[in-house]
Each structure stands twice: as C-alpha cells, then as structure tokens.
C-alpha positions in Angstrom: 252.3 146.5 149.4 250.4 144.7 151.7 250.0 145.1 155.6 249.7 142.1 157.6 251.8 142.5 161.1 254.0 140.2 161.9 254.0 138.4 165.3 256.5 136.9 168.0 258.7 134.5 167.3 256.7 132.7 169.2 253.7 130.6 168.7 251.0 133.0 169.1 247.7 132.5 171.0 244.8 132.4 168.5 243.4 135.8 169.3 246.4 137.1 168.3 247.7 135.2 165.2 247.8 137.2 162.4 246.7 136.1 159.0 247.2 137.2 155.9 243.9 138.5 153.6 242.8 136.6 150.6 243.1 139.8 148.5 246.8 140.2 149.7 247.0 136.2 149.4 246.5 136.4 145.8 248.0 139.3 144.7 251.3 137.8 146.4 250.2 134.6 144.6 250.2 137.0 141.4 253.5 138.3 142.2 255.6 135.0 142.3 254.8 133.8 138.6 256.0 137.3 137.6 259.3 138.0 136.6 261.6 138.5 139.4 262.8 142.1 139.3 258.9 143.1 139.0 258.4 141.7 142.8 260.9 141.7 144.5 264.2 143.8 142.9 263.2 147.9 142.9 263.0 149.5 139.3 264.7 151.7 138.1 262.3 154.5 138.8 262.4 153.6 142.6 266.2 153.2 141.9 266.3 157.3 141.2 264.7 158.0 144.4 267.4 156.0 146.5 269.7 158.5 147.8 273.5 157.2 149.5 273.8 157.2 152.9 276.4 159.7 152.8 273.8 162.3 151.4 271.1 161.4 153.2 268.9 164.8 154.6 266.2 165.7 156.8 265.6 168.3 154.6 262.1 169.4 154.2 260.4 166.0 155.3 257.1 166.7 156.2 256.7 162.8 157.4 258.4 159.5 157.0 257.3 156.2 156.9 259.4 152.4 156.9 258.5 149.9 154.1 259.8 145.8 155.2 259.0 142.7 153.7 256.1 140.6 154.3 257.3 137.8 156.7 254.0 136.2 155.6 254.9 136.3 152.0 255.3 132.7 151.8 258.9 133.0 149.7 262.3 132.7 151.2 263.4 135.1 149.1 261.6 137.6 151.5 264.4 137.0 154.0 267.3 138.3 151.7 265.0 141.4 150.7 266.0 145.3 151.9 263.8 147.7 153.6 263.0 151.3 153.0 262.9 154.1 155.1 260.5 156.6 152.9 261.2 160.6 153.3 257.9 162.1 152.0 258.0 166.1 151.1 254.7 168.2 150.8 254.2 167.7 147.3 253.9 163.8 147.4 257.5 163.6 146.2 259.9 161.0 148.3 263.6 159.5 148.6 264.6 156.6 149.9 266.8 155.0 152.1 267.9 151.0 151.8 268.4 149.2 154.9 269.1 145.4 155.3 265.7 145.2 156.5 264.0 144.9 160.0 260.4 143.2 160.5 257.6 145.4 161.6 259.9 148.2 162.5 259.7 150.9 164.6 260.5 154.6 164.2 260.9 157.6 166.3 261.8 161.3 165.8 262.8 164.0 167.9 264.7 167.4 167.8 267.8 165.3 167.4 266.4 163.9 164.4 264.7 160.3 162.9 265.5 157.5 164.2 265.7 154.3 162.6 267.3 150.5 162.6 267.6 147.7 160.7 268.9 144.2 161.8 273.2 145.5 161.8 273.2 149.2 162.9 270.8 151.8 164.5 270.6 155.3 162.5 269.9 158.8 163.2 269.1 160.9 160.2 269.4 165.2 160.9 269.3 168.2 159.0 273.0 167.5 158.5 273.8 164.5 157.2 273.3 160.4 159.0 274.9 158.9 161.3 274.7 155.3 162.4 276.3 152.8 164.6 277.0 149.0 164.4 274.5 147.1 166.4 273.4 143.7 165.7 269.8 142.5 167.4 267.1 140.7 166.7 264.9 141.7 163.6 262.0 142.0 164.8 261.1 144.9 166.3 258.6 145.7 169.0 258.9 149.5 169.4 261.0 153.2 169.0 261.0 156.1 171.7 262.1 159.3 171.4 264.1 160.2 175.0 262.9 163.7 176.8 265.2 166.9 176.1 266.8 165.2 172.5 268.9 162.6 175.1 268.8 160.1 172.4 266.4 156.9 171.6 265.3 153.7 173.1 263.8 150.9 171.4 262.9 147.6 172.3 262.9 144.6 169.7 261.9 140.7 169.9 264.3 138.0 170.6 262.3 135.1 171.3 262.3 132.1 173.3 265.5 131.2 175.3 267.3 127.8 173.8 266.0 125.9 177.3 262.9 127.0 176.3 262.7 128.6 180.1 261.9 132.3 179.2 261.6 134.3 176.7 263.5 137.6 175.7 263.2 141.0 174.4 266.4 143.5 173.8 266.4 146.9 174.6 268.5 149.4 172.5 269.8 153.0 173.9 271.0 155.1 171.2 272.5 158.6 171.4 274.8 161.1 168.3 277.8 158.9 170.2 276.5 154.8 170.2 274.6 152.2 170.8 274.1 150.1 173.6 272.2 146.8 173.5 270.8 144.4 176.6 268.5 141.7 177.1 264.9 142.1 179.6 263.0 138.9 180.2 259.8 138.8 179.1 257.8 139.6 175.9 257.1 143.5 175.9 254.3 144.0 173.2 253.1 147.4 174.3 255.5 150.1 175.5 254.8 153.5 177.4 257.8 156.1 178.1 256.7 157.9 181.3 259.4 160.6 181.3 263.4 159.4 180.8 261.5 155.6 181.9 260.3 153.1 179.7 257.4 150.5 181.0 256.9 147.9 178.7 253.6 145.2 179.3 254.3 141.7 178.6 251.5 139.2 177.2 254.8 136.4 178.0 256.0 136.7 181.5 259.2 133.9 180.7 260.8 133.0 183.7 258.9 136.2 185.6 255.8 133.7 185.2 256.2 131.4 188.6 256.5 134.4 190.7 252.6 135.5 189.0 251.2 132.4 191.4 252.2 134.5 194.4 249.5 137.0 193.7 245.8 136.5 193.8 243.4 135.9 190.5 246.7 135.7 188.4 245.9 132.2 186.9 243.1 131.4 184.5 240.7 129.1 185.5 239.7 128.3 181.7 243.1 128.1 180.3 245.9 127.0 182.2 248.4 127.7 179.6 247.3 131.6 179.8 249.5 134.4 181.0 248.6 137.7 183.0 250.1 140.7 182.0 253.1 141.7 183.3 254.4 145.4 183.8 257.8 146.4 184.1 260.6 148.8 183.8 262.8 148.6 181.1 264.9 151.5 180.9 266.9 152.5 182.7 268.3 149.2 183.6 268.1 148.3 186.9 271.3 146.5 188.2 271.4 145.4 184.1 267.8 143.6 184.3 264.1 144.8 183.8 262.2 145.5 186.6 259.0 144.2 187.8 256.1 146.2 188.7 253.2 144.8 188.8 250.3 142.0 187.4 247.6 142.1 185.6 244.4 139.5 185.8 244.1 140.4 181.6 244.1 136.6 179.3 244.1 136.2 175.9 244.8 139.7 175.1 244.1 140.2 171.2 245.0 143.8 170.4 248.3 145.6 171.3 249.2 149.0 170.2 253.2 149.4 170.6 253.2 152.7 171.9 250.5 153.9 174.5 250.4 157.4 176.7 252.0 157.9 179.9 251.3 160.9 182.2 252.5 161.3 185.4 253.5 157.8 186.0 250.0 156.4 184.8 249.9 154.1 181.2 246.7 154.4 180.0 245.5 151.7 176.7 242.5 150.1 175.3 242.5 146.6 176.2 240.4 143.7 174.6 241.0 140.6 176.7 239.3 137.8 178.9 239.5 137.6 182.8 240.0 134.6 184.8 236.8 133.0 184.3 237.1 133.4 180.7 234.4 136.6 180.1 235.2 139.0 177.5 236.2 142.6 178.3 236.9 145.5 176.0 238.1 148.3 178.1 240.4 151.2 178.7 243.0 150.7 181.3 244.9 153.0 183.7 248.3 151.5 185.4 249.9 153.7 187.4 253.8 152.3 187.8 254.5 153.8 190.7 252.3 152.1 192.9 251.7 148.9 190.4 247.7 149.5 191.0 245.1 149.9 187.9 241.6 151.0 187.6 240.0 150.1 184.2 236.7 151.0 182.6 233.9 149.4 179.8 233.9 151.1 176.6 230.5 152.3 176.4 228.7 154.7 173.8 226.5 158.2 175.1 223.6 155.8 175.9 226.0 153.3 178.8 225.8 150.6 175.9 229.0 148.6 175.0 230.5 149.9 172.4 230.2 147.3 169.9 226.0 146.7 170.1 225.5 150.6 168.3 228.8 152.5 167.6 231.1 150.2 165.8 231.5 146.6 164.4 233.7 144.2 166.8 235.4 142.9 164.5 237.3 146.2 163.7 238.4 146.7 167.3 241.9 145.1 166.5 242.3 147.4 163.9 242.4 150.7 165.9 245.6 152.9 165.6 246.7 155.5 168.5 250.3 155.9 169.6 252.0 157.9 172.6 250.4 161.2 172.0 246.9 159.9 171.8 246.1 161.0 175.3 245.2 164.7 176.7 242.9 167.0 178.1 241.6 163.3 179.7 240.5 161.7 177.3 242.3 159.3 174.4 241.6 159.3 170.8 242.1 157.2 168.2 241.2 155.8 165.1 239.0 153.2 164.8 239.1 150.8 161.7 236.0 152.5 160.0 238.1 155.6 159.9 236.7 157.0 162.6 237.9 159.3 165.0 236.8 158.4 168.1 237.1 159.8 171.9 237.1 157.9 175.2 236.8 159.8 178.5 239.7 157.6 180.6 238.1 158.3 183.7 234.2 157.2 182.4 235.1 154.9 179.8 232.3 157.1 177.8 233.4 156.9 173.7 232.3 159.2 171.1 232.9 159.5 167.2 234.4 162.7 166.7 235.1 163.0 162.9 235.4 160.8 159.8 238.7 160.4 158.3 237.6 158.6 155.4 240.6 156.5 155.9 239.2 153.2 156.9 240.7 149.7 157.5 240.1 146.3 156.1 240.2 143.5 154.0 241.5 145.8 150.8 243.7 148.4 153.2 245.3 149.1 156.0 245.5 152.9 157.9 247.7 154.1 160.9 247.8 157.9 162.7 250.0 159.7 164.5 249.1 162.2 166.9 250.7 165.4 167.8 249.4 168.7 169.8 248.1 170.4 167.3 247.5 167.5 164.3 246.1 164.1 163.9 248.4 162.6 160.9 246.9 159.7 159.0 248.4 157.1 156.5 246.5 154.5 154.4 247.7 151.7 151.9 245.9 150.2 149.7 247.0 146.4 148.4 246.0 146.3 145.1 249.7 147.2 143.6 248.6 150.9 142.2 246.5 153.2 144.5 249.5 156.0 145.6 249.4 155.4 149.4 247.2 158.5 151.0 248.6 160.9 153.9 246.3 163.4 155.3 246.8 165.7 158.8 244.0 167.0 160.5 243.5 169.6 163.0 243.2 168.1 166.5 240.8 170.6 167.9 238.8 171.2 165.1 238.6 168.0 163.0 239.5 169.7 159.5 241.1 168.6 157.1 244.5 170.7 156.6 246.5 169.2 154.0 246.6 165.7 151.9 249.2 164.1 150.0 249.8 161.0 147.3 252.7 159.2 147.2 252.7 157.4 143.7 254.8 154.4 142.4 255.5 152.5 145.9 254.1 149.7 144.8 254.4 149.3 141.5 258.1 150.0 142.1 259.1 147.7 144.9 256.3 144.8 144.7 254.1 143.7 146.8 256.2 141.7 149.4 256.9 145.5 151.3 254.6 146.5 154.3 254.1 150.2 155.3 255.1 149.6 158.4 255.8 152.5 160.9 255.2 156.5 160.7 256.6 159.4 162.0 256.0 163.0 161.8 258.3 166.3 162.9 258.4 167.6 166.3 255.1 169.7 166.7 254.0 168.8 163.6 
C-alpha cells in the first residue's frame, strides 16, 4: 500500500502538490510488470475476509480503517479498481467490505454506527446489519462528521471547477438511518470543523466568493496575485440552500490542511503553515471564532520562545502532522508530529512541547495518522514496502502509555500496492 494524498481536481499551488516517493514510485513500477491479479485483483486469501453486504456487522470492531486506490498510480486501470472499508478486531484479525471506490475518503462513527461512502451510495454499518442509500457525488472526498445526539452524518466531498471556469464547488452530503441528501456550496473546503449541529468548512479556493475578498482590507497578496485568502463559511445547515460566508483570512499559499480540526464553543482552532501578504512565512496555531468571523493566531514556539523548527523538530515534517476533531482540550491541542512525536501546543501561548514518543513516525518509507478520543490517542502506521502488517497502537491520553498494539497482516500482499490507508475511525469513547 502506499500513502500519497490525493489533491483537488484542481491544479494545485506548489506548496501543496503532492508527489509521490521514489520508494513508492518504484515499488508501483514493480507492480505493473507483475501479473495482474498480483496488483491489482485481491487473492483469494483477502477474498475469505470479504464479507456480503447483507451480513456485514459492527461486531466487536475495535477500529476501522478505508483502503482506495492510488490516484497517483500512474495506470488507468486504478480508476476501475474497488475500495475497502477494513473492520479490525483486537487480535489483528479483519473483514472487509468492497465498495466501488472513493479517493482519499473520509469516515465517521458515532452511536448510530460507521459511516462510510463510495462514489454511488452513502452507508451506515451498526451492530445490526448495513444500511445504505443511493447517492451519486463526486469521488473525491474532503471529509466525514459525525452529527451531535446520533442525528446522522455530514460529509463534504470535491467537485471541482465549474464548466465556465467561474467557481469552483464542493458537495455536502446529510445522511441519517432514513436517506441521503446531497447539495452543492461554492468554494473549495479543505479543512472542516463541526461546532455543535454546524459545520464550518475553510476554503484555500474562494470561486465566485473571491471578488467580494477585495472589499476587505490586506486580502490580496502583494507577491502573488493569483493567491487566495482563506475563506470561512457555514456549510451545514444550508442556509436558504447555499453556504454561508463568515469571514477572511490574510493566510497565502497555505501548505498543510488537516480535514478535521476542533471546535469549542463557536471557536476552530488549527495549525496553520502559510505566507502573509507580503510573502513571509508563518507557522502558527489559529483561533477563528465563527460567530463573530474574528481570529487571533499565535507562533509555534518551543520552552525557550524559539520557533519551533530551529530546536524541536525538522520543517520539513510539519506537513506531515496528524490531529483530527478531538485533538483539542483542557486548552491546549495535540498531535502527532511526523517523527512520531506527541506533541502539545498551549492555543492561547502558542508554547509546544513533546509529550511522548509513539515510535510511529512518518516519511519517505511510511506513513502514520491518530485519532484522538477522551481517554485514548489511537495511532496507525503503513509501511510501503508490500509486507510489513500495518501497526495500530492506543495510548493513554493522560498518561502517555502504551495500552494495547495490534498487526494487521496480509493487506498488502493481498490487495497490491495501488491501495492507500486512507481514513481511521475508532468506537465512541474508545
């Protein structure tokens, strides 16, 4: 499997293009003079772990995770390939559910149950059985929420440019045990924060929102004239059918986007790596409050005022950091950093400190993401060399230790290595 996230539809700027590795690079290289079923059709052994959608089970899944193609795969063949949602009991054991695929897709899961989509229908798998619901979108997905009080799910997904080339569009999908509803919202919504019942997305593409950006000071850049502000806006629920705008951001060139960040009491907070309107490099943590549209935002700095990156950690890993919706509490956000790392930023300082070492680093040869809950920091980590069993370990959130690990054999050399682990998602209070 290899892990390289795929982009917009659109042409990306270069800070965030995303390239493939030259490890991955040549193990897919490998891969296409190999016979066909050893690449890209599952085995038989994977074949015995594929259970029908009419006996799908929660059962005792202690966390799941979503396999897609590689878009970067470089084979068109990748385009006709399934996905895999992955159900992963304690003892490393799994089943798996086909789907007709989704790109860098999204999952969610709440009382209710997991949630899940592919490119057709939208699915909700419970202790009792799945259910889905015809729903055709786009297949590229941008993020999954789980609604307050089991209400249902809403995810957002990438359509792309309009055909006049005059905005650009992302679809937002409301799914509860009865349907699915499906509507467009102008703009490009990389990052996504549900504060409450609402969902906020931030846009690095405005679309036809950008023209009304010139009414508000500082929002051009006086480097690049072709780059954006950030745009905040509602999402859900619709207002009169459309998005709502909130708010702009003087934040350029913005290279790092995690698709889920916190939200507490009306106030998104994220780490943001991006250049102002003179074209100076910032690597900060934000706080946008969407009721009033205002944000304050802070320098990363280590225990001595430093920036971050002269002392605690290389640069280049920044873009590699994983936190997600829960990340945030007690005033402070945590999250892995690519050296496997957990680290802590006081939101209000901006102060960062290592708390513990995961051993579950990122890079060239691998790839990790974590979940956060209350009590737990869950970790996953694949490794693209067609063999290592991909590595799941939860830690205690207060104390740092390590409480159980898992390995989930045969992934790889069952399905090839055009499949990404993509997503991850843990039980409720996990």
């Amino acid at each position: 499997m290899c892990g390289a996230a795929c982009r917009a539809q659109a042409a990306p700027s270069a800070r965030e293009d995303s390239t493939v590795p030259l490890p991955r690079l040549a193990a897919l290289a490998a891969c296409a003079v190999l016979a066909l079923t050893a690449c890209t059709t599952p085995d038989g052994a994977t074949k015995a772990h594929i259970v029908k959608p009419a006996e799908a089970k929660l059962g005792d899944t202690v966390l799941a995770f979503y396999l897609s193609p590689d878009s970067e795969a470089g084979t068109s063949k990748v385009e006709n390939l399934p996905a895999y949602l992955v159900l992963v009991q304690a003892d490393g054991s799994k089943k798996l559910i086909e789907t007709s695929g989704m790109r860098e897709p999204h999952i969610a899961w709440s009382g209710r149950g997991l949630f899940f989509s592919d490119d057709t229908r939208d699915y909700i798998l419970g202790k009792d059985g799945l259910v889905s619901f015809e729903n055709k979108k786009s297949s590229l997905q941008q993020s999954a929420f789980a609604l307050p009080d089991d209400k249902g799910f809403v995810a957002v997904y990438n359509e792309g440019f309009s055909e006049s080339d005059s905005g650009y569009t992302n679809q937002v999908a409301v799914t509860t045990s009865a349907s699915s509803q499906l509507y467009q919202v102008e703009g490009n919504y990389y990052m996504n924060a549900l504060c409450g019942g609402v969902l906020n997305g931030i846009a690095t593409q405005a679309g036809t929102h950008l023209p009304a950006s010139a009414d508000v000071p500082g929002m051009r850049s006086k480097v690049d004239t072709a780059a954006e502000p950030e745009l905040l806006s509602q999402l859900y629920p619709a207002t009169e059918g459309r998005e709502k705008v909130l708010a702009w951001r003087a934040a350029f060139d913005a290279g790092d986007h995690n698709r889920h960040v916190p939200c507490h009491n009306g106030v998104v907070t994220f780490l943001s790596d991006y250049a102002d309107a003179d074209g100076k490099p910032h690597m900060t943590i934000v706080s946008w409050d969407t009721r009033t549209g205002a944000y304050t935002e802070r320098p990363l700095v280590d225990a001595q005022r430093r920036p971050i990156t002269e002392e605690l950690f290389d640069p280049e890993t920044f873009s590699q950091k994983s936190y997600d919706a829960r990340a945030a509490r007690d005033g402070r956000l945590e999250w892995l950093a690519g050296d496997g790392r957990i680290m802590s930023t006081d939101i209000a300082s901006g102060l960062t400190e290592p708390r513990f070492d995961t051993g579950l680093a990122s890079g060239i040869n691998s790839s990790s993401q974590a979940a956060f809950t209350e009590q737990s920091i869950h970790l996953i980590q694949e490794t693209f060399d067609g063999k290592t069993p991909v590595k799941i370990k939860r830690f205690d959130r207060a104390t740092g230790d390590l409480v159980t690990e898992i390995a989930v054999s045969g992934l790889a050399e069952q399905l090839g290595l055009e499949f990404n682990l993509r997503s991850i998602a843990v039980p409720p209070g996990a």
